[in-house]
N, C-alpha and C positions, 0 to 999 in steps of 0.2 A: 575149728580154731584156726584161726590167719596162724601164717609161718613165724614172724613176732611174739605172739603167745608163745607157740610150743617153745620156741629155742628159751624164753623167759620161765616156763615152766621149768625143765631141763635141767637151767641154771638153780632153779630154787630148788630142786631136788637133790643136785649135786651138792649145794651147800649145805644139805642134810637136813632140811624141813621135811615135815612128813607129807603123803600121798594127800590125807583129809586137808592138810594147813596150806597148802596150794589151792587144793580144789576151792577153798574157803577166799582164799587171798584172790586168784583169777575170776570167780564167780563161774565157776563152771562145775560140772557131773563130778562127781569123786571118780564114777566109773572113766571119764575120758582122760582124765589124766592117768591113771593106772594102764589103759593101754596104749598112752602114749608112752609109759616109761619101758613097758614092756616092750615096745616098737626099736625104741630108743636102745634099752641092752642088747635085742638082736640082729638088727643093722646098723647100729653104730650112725643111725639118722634120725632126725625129725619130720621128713619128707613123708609124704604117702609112698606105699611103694605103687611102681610102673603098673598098670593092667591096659586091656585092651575097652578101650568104650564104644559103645554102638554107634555107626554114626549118624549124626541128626539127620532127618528126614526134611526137612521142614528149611528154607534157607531163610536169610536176615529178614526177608519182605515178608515172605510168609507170616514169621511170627508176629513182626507189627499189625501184620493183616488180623491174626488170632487175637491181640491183645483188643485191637481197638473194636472188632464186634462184639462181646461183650457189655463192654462201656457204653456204646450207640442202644442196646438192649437189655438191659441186666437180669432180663427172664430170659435169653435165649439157652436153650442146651448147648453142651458140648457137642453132640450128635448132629446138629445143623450147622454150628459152624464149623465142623470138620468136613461136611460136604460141602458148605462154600468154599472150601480151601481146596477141593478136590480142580487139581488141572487147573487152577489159573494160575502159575507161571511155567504151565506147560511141562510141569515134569509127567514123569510115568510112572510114580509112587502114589497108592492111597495114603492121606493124613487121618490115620483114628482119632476116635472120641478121646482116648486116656492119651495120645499125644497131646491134646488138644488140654487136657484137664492138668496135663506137665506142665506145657508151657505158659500156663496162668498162673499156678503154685509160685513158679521164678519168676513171674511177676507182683506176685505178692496177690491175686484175685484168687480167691476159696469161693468153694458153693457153700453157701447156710441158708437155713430156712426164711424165706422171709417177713417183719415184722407186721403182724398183723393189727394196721393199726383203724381207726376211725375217716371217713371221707370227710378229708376238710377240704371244702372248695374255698373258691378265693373267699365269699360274705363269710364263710366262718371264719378261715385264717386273718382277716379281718377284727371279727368283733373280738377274737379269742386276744390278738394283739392289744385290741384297746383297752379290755381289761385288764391287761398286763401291763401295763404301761400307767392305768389310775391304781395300781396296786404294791408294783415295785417298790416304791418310799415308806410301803405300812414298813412300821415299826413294830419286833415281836411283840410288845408287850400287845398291841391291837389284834395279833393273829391270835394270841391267846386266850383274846376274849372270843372265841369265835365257836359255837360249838359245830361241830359236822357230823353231817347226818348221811347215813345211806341205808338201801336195801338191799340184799341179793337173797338168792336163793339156793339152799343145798339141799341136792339130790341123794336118793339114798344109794343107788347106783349110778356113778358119771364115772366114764371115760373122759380120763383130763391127757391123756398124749402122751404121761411121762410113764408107764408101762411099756416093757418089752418084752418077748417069749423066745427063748431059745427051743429053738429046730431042725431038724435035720432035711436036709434034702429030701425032697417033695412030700414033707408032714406039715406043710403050710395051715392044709385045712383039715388037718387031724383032730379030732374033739376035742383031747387033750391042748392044743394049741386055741383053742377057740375059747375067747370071752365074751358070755354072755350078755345081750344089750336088750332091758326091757326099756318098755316103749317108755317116756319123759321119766327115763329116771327108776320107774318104782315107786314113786309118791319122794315129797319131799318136805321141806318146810320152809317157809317164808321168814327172814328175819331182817328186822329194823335193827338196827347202832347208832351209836353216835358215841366220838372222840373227843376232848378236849384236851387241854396241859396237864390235867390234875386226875381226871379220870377218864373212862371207858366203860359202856353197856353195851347188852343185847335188850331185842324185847322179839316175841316168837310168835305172836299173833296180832294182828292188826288192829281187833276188834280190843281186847285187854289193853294196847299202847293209847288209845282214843280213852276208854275206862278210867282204868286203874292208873296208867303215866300220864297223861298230857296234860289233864286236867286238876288233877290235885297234884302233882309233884312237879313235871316241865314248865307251865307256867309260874308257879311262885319261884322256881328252881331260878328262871329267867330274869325275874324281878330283882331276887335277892344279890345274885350276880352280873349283875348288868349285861349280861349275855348278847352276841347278836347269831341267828341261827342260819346255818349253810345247808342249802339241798341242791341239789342237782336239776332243777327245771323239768322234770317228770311230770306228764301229766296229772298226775296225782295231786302232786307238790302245788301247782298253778294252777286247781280248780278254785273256783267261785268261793264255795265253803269254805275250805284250809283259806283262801286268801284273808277273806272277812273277818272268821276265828284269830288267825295275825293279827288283823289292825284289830280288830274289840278288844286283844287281851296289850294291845300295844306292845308286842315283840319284832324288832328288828333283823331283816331281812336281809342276808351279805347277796351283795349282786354278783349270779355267777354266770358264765359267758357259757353256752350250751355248744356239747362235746368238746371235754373239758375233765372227762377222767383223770389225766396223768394229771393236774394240776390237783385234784382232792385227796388231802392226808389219807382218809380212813379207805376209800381205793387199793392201795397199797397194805392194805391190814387183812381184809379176805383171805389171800391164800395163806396163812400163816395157821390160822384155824383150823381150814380144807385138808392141806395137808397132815396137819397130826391125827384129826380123824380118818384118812385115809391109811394112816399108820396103827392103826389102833388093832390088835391081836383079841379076839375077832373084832372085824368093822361093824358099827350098825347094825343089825337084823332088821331093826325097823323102824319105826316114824318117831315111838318114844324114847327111844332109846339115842336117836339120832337127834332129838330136842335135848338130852341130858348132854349127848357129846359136844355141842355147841355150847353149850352155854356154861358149862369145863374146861373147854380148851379158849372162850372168847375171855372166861376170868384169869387163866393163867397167861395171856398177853403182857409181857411187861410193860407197864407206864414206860420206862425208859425207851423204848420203843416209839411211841407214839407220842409223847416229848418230840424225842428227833426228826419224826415227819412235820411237825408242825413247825418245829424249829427252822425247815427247808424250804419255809413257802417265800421267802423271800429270795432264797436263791430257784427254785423253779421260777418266777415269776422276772426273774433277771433273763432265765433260759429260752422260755416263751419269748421274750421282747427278743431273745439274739435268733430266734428261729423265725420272727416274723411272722408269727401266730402260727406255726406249724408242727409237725411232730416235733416232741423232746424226748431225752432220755429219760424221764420218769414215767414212763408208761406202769398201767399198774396189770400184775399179770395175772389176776382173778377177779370176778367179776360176776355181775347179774345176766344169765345167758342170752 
């Protein structure tokens, strides 16, 4: 807290507001103001008391030095640029890694993981702009005519990253620490969806979605609601056949600019699924069981959910145009591997 606060604090506790109704009032810790009051009855101050600090290693050039390698590399280590710093201004101190990782924190630079996104070279960043840009003006009520469609696939065993194991010093690779990885999975299962404003399916074999959906229920489905249908440019999607099958049944095709995930609703609908079966007390044992939990947990998806995505296409399609065809903040963070 700046010297301002506290002595504002202070006052308001003097006037006899409580410890919570400050904390509440300043927007700050209940805890900090508690022991600023405590600081406050026994030295009769608002100040830090005096201590002795380390002193910096590192002089004013140095740090510039540290701030701006980063920035020129933003995959370099702390570890390399504290040996570039080593002796060029000719001191006789070494500058460590964790000196190194201080003085970017006070700069406001953090290490985080970074965003693992799609290679867009300039022709995609390109075409992905020009979509977005004959897109921008849709009006909802046109996005809502739009069904969207996708595939992924869930494994019966996947390491998705967000698992950790607590350990003790040098039990790294203690059995007990060790999660098993069969080879693709364990077997898994193939699933088609598709989203709109009003509803949401699965369908779990490829061969029954051709059968049983496409043909007696998608198409008239298509007719009756004037529908236009959205895929992703998968090979699949753009063979010969499916193309023909389109134009015979005269179903309309939304043009969509390839690599181009963060911009599709149902994208963003995957891991919402993944996850509660990954939560499930026991998960899965196997392949049938792991077709029940899909197609339970893709029912219990709220529409209002998927509402909201589709709702957004006009503002991602505003976000695309500000990126210049390049990555947005809609990435979606589950997917077809």
């Amino acid at each position: 807290m700046s010297q301002v606060l506290r002595e504002r604090a202070i006052g308001m506790l003097i006037a006899g507001m409580s410890t919570r109704a400050v904390a509440r009032e300043l927007n700050v810790h209940f805890s900090t103001i508690s022991r600023l009051q405590k600081r406050f009855r026994e030295f009769g101050s608002t100040s830090n008391r005096p201590h002795i600090r380390r002193p910096r290693v590192t002089t004013p050039a140095q740090d510039l030095h540290i701030q701006h390698l980063p920035l020129q590399d933003r995959l370099r280590s702390a570890t390399r640029t504290a040996a570039a710093t080593i002796g060029l201004h000719k001191q006789s101190f070494l500058v460590s890694a964790q000196t190194v990782r201080n003085h970017l924190r006070e700069t406001h630079l953090h290490a985080r993981r970074p965003h693992r996104g799609l290679d867009l070279t300039a022709v995609r960043c390109r075409n992905r702009l020009e979509w977005a840009n004959a897109h921008f003006q849709w009006c909802l009520a046109l996005w809502r005519g739009v069904l969207f469609t996708d595939e992924s696939r869930f494994s019966l065993y996947r390491e998705d990253g967000r698992q950790s194991v607590w350990c003790c010093v040098g039990e790294w690779f203690a059995d007990l620490n060790v999660v098993d990885r069969l080879a693709h999975g364990g077997g898994g299962v193939m699933v088609w969806a598709h989203v709109m404003d009003y509803e949401h399916g699965c369908i779990l074999n490829a061969q029954r979605y051709h059968d049983e959906i496409l043909r007696p229920t998608v198409v008239p489905f298509f007719h009756n609601h004037h529908l236009m249908l959205q895929h992703d440019n998968a090979r699949p999607h753009v063979a010969k056949i499916w193309t023909q099958f389109l134009e015979a049944e005269n179903i309309p095709v939304l043009a969509w600019s390839a690599y181009s995930p963060d911009m599709s609703p149902i994208e963003h609908v995957w891991d919402a699924p993944d996850q509660r079966i990954r939560q499930r007390v026991p998960v899965p044992p196997n392949i049938q069981q792991l077709r029940t939990a899909i197609e339970e947990e893709w029912t219990n998806i709220p529409q209002a959910t998927v509402n909201n995505l589709i709702n957004s296409m006009q503002r991602k399609c505003v976000a695309l145009s500000e990126a210049n065809g390049g990555h947005t903040r809609y990435r979606p963070v589950f997917g077809p591997p």
